[in-house]
C-alpha positions in Angstrom: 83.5 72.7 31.6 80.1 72.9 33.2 78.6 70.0 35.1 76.4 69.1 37.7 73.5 66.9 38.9 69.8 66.7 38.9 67.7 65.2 41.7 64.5 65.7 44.1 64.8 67.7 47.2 64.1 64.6 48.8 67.1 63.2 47.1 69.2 65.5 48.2 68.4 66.0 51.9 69.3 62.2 52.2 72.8 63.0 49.5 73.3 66.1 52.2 73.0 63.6 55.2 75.0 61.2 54.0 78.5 63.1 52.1 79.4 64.8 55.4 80.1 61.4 56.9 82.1 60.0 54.3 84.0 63.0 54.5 84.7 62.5 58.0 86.0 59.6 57.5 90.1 59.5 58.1 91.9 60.7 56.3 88.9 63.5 57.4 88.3 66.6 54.8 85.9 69.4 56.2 84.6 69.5 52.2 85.7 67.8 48.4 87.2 69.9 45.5 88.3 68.1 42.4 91.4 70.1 41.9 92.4 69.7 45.5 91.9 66.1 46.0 94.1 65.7 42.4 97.1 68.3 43.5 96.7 66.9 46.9 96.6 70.3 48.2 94.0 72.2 50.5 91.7 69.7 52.1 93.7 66.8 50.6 97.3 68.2 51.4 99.3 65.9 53.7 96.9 62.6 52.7 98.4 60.4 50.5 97.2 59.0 46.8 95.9 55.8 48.1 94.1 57.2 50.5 92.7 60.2 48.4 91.4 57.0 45.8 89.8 55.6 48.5 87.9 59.0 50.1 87.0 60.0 46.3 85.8 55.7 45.1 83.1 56.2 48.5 82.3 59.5 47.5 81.7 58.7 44.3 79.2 55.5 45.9 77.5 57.7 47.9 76.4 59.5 44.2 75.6 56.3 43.4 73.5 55.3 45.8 71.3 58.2 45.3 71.0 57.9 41.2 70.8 61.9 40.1 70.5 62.5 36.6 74.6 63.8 35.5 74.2 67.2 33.3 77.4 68.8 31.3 78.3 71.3 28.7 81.8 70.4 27.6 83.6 73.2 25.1 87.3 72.9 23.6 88.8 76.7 25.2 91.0 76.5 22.0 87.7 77.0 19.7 85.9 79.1 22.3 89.0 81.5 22.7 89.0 81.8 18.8 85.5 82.4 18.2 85.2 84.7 21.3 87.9 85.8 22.5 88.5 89.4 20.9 84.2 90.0 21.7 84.1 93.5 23.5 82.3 91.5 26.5 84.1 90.1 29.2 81.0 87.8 30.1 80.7 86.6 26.7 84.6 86.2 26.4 84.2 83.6 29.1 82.6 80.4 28.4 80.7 79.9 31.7 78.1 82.1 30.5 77.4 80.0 26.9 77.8 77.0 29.6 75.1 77.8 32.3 72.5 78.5 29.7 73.4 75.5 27.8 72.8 73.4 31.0 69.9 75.1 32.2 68.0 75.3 28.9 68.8 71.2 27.7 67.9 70.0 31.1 64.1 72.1 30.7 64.1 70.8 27.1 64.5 67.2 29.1 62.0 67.6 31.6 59.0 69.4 29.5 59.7 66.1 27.7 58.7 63.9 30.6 54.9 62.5 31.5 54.9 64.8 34.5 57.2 67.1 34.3 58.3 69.5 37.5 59.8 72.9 38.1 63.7 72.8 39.0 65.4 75.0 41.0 68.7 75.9 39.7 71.5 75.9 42.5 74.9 76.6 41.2 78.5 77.3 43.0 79.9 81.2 43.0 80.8 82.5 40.0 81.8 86.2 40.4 81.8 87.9 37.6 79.3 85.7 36.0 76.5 85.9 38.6 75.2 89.2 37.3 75.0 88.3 34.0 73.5 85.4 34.2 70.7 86.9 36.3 70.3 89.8 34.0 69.8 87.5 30.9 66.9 85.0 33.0 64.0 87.2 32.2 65.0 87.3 28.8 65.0 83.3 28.7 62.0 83.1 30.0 60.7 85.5 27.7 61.5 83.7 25.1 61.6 80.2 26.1 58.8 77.9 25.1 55.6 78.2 27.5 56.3 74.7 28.9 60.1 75.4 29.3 59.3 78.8 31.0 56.9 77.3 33.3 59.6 74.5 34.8 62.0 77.5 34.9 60.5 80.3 36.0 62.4 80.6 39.6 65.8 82.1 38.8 69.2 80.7 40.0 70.5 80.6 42.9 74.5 80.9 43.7 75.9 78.8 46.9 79.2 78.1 47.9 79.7 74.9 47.2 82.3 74.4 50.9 79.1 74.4 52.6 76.7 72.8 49.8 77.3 69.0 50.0 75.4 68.6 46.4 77.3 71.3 44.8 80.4 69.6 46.2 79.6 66.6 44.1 78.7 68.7 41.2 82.6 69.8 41.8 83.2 66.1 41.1 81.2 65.6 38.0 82.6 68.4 36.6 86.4 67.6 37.2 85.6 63.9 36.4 84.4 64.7 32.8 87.2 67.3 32.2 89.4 64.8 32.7 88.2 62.7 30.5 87.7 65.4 27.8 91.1 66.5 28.3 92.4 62.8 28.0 90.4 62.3 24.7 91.6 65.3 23.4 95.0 63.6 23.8 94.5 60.3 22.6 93.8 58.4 26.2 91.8 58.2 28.7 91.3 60.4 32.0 91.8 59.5 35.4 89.2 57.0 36.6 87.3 57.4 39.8 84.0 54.9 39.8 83.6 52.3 41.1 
């Protein structure tokens, strides 16, 4: 599970200014992780379900308010262990790699599309192990990559942590939000809701 969003730089200097204060609200967390606000561990450790609901619910507003475009790439690990698992790779045995050029090549396919389309700046949380690859490969994509495509994807990714990258810290929550929700449709119900 991949996910993220897609918004102006404009966009998200007013997201940036506006997460850190709901954060700062009490029960206060210095910065959101999916998996931490759900094992109420880390940042969340010590606050209570209610409480967490609440925190995630305004969070989850303040995406809201600011209307990015949501991007995923959801894969069963079942199938992608099966198919390539036993690959002498370890980047392609890992399906972050399949993932992050899923994303980035759909979301150009998207905008190329549009009346006036722009070039996008890929940011994206630490991956180690991945990062290399992934900026080994980008020449090759844009190589190869439709002359429109290349041109709104010609600046190669960048890797942030995403404690410190408010926008990468809601990416964290689209992410975690849609695996839920793959994971409970995979067993017959839904996922854990958070909107509002």
């Amino acid at each position: 599970m991949l996910g993220g969003w897609v918004a102006t730089a404009k966009t998200w200097d007013s997201f940036s200014g506006e997460w850190p204060s709901v954060l700062a609200m009490k029960p206060r967390t210095a910065y959101f992780k999916w998996s931490e606000a759900w094992g109420l561990s880390g940042e969340f450790l010590g606050i209570s379900e209610e409480s967490r609901d609440e925190k995630v619910k305004t969070l989850v507003r303040v995406i809201q308010d600011h209307n990015p475009l949501a991007i995923t790439s959801v894969m069963p690990n079942a199938l992608y262990e099966e198919t390539f698992g036993e690959n002498p790779d370890k980047v392609i045995r890992h399906p972050y790699f399949f993932s992050f050029f899923a994303i980035v090549t759909i979301l150009a396919e998207f905008i190329a599309r549009q009346e006036q389309p722009q070039k996008v700046d890929f940011i994206f949380d630490v991956q180690h192990g991945q990062m290399d690859a992934v900026h080994s490969s980008w020449d090759r994509l844009i190589d190869t990559a439709p002359p429109k495509m290349a041109a709104i994807i010609e600046n190669p990714p960048n890797f942030r942590h995403s404690v410190s990258t408010m926008p990468l810290q809601a990416a964290d929550l689209c992410a975690g939000w849609t695996r839920e929700q793959a994971e409970g449709e995979g067993e017959g119900e839904g996922g854990r809701a958070v909107a509002t």
